[in-house]
N, C-alpha and C positions, 0 to 999 in steps of 0.2 A: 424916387419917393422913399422917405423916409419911417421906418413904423417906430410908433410909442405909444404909450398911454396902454389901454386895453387889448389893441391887435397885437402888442408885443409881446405881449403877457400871455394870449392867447394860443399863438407862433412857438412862443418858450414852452409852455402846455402841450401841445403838441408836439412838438420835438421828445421831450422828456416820454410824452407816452411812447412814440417810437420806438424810442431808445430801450426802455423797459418791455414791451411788449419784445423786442428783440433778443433782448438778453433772456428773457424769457425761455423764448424760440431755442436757442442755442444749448440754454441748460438743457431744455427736456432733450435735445436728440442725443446730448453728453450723459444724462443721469437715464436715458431711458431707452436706450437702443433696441430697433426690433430684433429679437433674436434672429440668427439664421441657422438654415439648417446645412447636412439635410439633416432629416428627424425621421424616424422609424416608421417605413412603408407601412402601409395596412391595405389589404384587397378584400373584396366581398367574399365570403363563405359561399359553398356549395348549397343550394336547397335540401334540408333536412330530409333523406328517402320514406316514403310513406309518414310525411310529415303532416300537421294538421290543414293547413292549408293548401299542400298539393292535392290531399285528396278530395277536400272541398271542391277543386275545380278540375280533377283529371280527368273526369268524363266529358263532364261540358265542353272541354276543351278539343279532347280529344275526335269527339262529333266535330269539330270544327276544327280541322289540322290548319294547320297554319294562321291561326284568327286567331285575335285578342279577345277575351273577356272584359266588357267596355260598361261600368255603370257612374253616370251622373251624380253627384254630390251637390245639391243645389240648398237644399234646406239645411241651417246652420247647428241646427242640434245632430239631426244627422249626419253631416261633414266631424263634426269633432266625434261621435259616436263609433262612427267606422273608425276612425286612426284608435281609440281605445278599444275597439273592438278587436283588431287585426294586433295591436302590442300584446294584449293579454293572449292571443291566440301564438303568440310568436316561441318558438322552439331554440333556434340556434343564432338569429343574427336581427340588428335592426338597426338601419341606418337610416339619419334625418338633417335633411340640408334647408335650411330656410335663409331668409334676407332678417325677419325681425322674429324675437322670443320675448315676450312681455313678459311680468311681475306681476300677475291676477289670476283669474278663475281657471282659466282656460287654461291659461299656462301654467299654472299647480297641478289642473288634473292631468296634465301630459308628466310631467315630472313626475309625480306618485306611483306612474301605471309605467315608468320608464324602469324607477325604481326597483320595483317588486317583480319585472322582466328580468334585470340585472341578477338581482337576489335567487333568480333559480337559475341562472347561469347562460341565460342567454346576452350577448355580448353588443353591446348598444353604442354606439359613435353617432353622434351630435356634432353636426357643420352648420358653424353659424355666420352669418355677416355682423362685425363688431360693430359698424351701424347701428344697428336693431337689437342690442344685448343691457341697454342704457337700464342703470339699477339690477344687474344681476349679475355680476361680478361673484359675491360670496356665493351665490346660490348655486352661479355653474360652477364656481371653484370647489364647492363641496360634493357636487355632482361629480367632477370627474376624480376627485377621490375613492369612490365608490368600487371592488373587484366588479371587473368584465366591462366598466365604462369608460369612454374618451372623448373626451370633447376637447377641441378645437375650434378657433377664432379666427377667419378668413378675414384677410386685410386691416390688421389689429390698428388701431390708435396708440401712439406710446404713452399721452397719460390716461390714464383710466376715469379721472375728474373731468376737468379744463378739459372737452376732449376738441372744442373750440380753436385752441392754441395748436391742438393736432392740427386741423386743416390749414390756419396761416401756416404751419413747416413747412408743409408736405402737398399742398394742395392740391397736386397733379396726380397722386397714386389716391390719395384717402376722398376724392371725387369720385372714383369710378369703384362701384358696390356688386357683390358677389346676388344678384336680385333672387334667384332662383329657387324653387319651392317643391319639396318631396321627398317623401317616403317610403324605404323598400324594406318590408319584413319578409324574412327567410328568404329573397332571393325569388321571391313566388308571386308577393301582392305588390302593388305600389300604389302611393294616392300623390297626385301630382295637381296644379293648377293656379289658382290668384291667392289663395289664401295663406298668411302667418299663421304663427298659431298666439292666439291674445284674444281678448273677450269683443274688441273689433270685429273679430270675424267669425264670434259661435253665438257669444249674446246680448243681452242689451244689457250689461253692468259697465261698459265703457263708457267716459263721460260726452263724451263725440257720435255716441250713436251705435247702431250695426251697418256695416258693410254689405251689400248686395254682389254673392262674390260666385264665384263655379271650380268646384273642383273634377276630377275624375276617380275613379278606383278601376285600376287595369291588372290583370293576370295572363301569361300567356308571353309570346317571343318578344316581346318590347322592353319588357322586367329588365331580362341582362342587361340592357341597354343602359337602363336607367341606373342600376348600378352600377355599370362599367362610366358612366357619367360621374357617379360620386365620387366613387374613385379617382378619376382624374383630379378633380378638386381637392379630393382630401394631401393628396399626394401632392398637390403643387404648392411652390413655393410659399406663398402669400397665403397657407392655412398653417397657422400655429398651434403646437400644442397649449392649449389655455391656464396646463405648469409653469407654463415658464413665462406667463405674463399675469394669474392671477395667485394671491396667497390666500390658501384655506385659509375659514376662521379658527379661531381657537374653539373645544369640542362645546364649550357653554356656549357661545356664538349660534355654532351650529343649529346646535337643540333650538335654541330660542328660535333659529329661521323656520325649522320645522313644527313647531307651535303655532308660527307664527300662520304656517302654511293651511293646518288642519283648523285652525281658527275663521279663518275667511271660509274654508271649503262649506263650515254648517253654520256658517250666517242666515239665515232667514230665506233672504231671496236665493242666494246660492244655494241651499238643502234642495230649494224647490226645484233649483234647474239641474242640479248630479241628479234628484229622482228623475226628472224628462228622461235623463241620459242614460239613467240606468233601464228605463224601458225603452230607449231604442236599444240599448245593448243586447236587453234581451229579446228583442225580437230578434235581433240579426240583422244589419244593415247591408253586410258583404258576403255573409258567411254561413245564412240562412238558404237553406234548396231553392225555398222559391224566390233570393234574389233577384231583381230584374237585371238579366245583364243582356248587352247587346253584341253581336259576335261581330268586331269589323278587322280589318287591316290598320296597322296603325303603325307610324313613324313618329320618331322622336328625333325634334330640331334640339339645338344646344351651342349654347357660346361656347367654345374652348376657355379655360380658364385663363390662359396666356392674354386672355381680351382686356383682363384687369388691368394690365400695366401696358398694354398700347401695341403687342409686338403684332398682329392679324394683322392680314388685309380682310375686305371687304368681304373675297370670297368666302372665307372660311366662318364669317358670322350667323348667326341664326336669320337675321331678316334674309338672306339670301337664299337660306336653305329653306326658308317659309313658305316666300316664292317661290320655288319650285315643286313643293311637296303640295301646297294649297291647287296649284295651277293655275292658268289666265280663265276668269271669268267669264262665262258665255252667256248667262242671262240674269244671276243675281250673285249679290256681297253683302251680308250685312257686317258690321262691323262694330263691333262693343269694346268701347276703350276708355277706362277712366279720365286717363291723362293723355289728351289726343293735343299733338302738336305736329301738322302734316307738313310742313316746312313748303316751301317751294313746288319741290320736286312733290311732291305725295300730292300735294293740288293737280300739278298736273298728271301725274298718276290715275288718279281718280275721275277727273274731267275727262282723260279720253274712255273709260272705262264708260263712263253717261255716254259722250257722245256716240259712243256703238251700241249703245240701248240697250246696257246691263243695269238693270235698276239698285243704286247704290245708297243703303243706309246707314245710318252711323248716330247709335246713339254713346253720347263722353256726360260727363258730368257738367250742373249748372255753375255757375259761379259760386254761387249760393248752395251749394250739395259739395263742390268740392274741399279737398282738406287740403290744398296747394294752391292756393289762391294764383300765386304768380307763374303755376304753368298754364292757367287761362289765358295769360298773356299772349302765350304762344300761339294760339290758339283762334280768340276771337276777331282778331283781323284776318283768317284766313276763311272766315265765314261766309262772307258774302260773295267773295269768290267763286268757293264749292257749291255755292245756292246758283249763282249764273250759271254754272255748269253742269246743271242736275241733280248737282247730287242732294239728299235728303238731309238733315239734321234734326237732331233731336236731344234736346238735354236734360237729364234727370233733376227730378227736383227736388228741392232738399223735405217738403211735407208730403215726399210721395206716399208712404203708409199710413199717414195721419187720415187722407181723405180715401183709402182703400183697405177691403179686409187684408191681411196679414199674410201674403200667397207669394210663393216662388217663381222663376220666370216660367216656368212652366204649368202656373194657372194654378199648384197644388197648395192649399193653405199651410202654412207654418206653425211647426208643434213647440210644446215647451209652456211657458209660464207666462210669455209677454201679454200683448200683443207685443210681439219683435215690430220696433218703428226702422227702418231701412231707411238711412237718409242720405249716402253716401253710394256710387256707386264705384267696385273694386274690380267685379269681374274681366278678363281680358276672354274674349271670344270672334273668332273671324269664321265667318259661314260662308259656303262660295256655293253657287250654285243648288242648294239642296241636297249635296251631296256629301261637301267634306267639312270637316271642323277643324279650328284650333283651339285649341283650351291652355293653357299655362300664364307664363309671368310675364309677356312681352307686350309694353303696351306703345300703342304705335305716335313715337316722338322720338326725339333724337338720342337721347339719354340709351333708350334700351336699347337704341339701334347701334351707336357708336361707344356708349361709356359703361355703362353696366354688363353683367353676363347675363340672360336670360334663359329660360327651360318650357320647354311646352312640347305636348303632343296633337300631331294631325292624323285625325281618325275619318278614314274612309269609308261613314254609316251614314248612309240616307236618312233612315230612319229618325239620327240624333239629329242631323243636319236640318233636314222639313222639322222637325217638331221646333227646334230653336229661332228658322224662321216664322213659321207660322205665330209663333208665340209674339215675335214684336209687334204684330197687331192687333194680340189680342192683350198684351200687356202692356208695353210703353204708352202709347198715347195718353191712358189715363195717368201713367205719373213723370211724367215729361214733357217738356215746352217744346211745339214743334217753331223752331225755328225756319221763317220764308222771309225774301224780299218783298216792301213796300211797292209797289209803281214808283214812288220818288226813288227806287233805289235802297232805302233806308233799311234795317231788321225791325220782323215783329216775329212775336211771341205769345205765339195762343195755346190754349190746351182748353177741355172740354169743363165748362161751368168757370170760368173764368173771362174777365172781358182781353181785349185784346191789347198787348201791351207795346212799347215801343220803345221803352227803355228795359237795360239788360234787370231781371228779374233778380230781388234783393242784394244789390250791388246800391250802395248810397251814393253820392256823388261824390265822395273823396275815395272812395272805390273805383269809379270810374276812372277817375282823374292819375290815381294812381296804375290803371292799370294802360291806360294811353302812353302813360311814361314811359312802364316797362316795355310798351310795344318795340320802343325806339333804343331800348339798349342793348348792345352788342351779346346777347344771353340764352339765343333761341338754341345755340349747340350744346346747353347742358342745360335744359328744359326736359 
């Protein structure tokens, strides 16, 4: 067969982009190589002695030798309130490792108050995953110009634009993301869990919604832990100094960022929401006597950083060490995972955990609620499965606060300026028995299992444990589609004041269509 006319033309068109897309390719790892190092150690500081935070909790603590200081982070003005509350309280050291740093409210107020830490000489390192830095290039480059601050770019992209053309180079390192989330000031406090820091996760100025998300705030022997974790990461390879891959603006530049910055912060709706936060600050979120804190035992799981670039086995991952620290389930699991992709094996995981008559629930997001549409993929052919086999589902719906007062998962209403519309579920939480929890960044799919690092804590409190269960039946139902089998076999999709559906809820039919495709593509190991 011979081509002419239009297919040859077409043929020639494509070659030609090849070709440029290639040469492309080539230029950037020529004109943009990742630095390497090594580059100058940094370790955690000592906790500051009769510092302000140890004595906040040395008594408490001490009543409880051995026990963590354990308090929940569930309401989003109070998650961002504590981290501003615990920086401005911070004395000698303050380290912060996220996946993503946004360019908004939230992420101005963290800057400002990182700032003014710096400015009295306590000494601030910021680990970010260059993933999640999109648009803040001058603002961190300015930032770590600043005496006593460093910031660092974990798994950098070599162009900072086109960062697109990074992944066709590189595709096997710049896939696999540093996921992990938490903060330790002075060696003393730390706040760890699902959350970024971006208006996503504190208020409703993102244009996507609010996240329904869980953090923790812990004090007590786990701390070291968590910064001998950051440590490891800051120190490994694949964290660059953010010198030697961004260039400060010029000092008019600068200014202009910071105008730019104090400009949003007293916009109208923003004044309203720093006032919320300026009255949870001053009530005390962490740092107030009568804090609610819980005293448990707690372990901290953690990818080694070497997971980035492929060199672990199995054993040394965090899903292994989950299993073991959670333990095998003896009569309930609930399970809360945004992006649930159970593969195979987790079906069958799961189904014999039913079959021995552990009652197993698992609420992930709806089609229509999530903000990854194509990790559904992953997903909802493993449904009907996991319904033969006992197990429960349940999927968040994208108008869950539209038709419900404005309450946390634990029943308590939500402060601030909104009503906060929650339409997106973030939180990663595994409950086993009533007894223990997980809380952190590991959400149960293959990505966090094999390609990402992940960070979370498993706290052994009843107390948290029963109240997180109890709460998904007094909270999910109403804002989630319980998914069950027809008699024909088929899925339906009921929830209360609604009729009963049988098609996947706000998914159109080229949605559907499209996502039957995905089912079938070789893609479920980086889902």
């Amino acid at each position: 067969m011979h081509l002419h006319g239009p297919p040859l033309l077409l043929l020639i068109a494509l070659a030609a982009a090849l070709a440029s897309a290639g040469g492309t390719l080539l230029g950037a790892r020529l004109t943009h190589p990742r630095p390497k190092g090594p580059f100058a150690p940094g370790f955690a500081l000592p906790p500051p002695a009769g510092g302000r935070l140890a004595t906040a909790f040395a008594a408490r603590l001490a009543a409880h030798p051995g026990l963590n200081a354990v308090h929940l982070l569930i309401d989003p003005v109070d998650a961002l309130a504590a981290r501003l509350e615990l920086i401005a309280a911070a004395e000698r050291s303050i380290e912060l490792q996220y996946y993503i740093w946004q360019d908004d409210t939230a992420g101005a107020l963290m800057l400002g108050a990182l700032r003014t830490a710096a400015a009295r000489g306590v000494r601030v390192r910021v680990l970010i995953d260059d993933n999640g830095t999109a648009g803040m290039d001058e603002i961190l480059a300015t930032l770590d110009t600043l005496p006593h601050v460093e910031v660092r770019l974990f798994n950098p992209f070599p162009l900072r634009r086109l960062r697109v053309l990074g992944y066709l180079a590189d595709f096997h390192r710049l896939n696999r993301r540093m996921h992990n989330k938490a903060m330790v000031v002075d060696g003393t406090v730390a706040i760890l869990g699902g959350r970024n820091i971006g208006d996503d996760y504190f208020n409703r100025f993102a244009p996507g919604g609010l996240y329904m998300d869980l953090d923790v705030a812990v004090a007590g022997p786990v701390v070291a832990e968590v910064a001998r974790q950051f440590d490891l990461y800051w120190n490994a390879p694949p964290s660059i100094p953010s010198a030697l891959l961004l260039t400060p603006p010029a000092p008019a530049r600068a200014e202009a960022l910071l105008t730019a910055e104090a400009a949003r912060l007293t916009a109208p709706g923003a004044a309203a929401y720093v006032a919320a936060l300026g009255r949870a600050h001053a009530e005390g979120r962490v740092l107030a006597p009568d804090a609610p804190f819980t005293f448990a035992r707690a372990e901290l799981v953690f990818d080694p950083p070497e997971k980035i670039v492929g060199r672990i086995g199995s054993r040394r991952m965090l899903w292994r060490h989950l299993i073991r620290a959670l333990g095998t389930p003896k009569r309930d699991l609930v399970l809360i995972s945004p992006y649930l992709v159970p593969t195979r094996s987790g079906v069958k995981t799961l189904a014999r955990y039913a079959r021995d008559g552990i009652r197993v629930r698992i609420l992930t997001n709806s089609f229509a609620a999530s903000d990854v549409p194509l990790v559904h993929s992953g997903y909802a052919h493993r449904r009907a499965p996991l319904l033969r086999r006992g197990v429960e589902l349940w999927e968040y719906a994208a108008d869950a606060e539209k038709r419900r007062p404005a309450t946390d998962f634990l029943a308590r209403r939500l402060k601030g300026t909104s009503p906060f519309s929650r339409n997106k579920l973030h939180a990663k939480v595994f409950a086993v028995d009533r007894t223990r929890v997980f809380i952190g960044s590991f959400n149960f799919d293959p990505r966090s299992m094999r390609l990402n690092t992940e960070l979370g804590v498993v706290i052994d409190a009843p107390a948290i444990a029963e109240a997180i269960t109890d709460s998904f039946d007094d909270f999910v139902p109403e804002r989630a589609w319980r998914v069950t089998l027809a008699p024909t076999g088929g899925l339906r999709w009921s929830r209360p004041g609604e009729a009963e559906r049988s098609a996947e809820p706000g998914a159109t039919l080229g949605a559907r269509l499209a996502l039957a495709i995905a089912q079938r593509l070789p893609i479920e190991w980086m889902l």
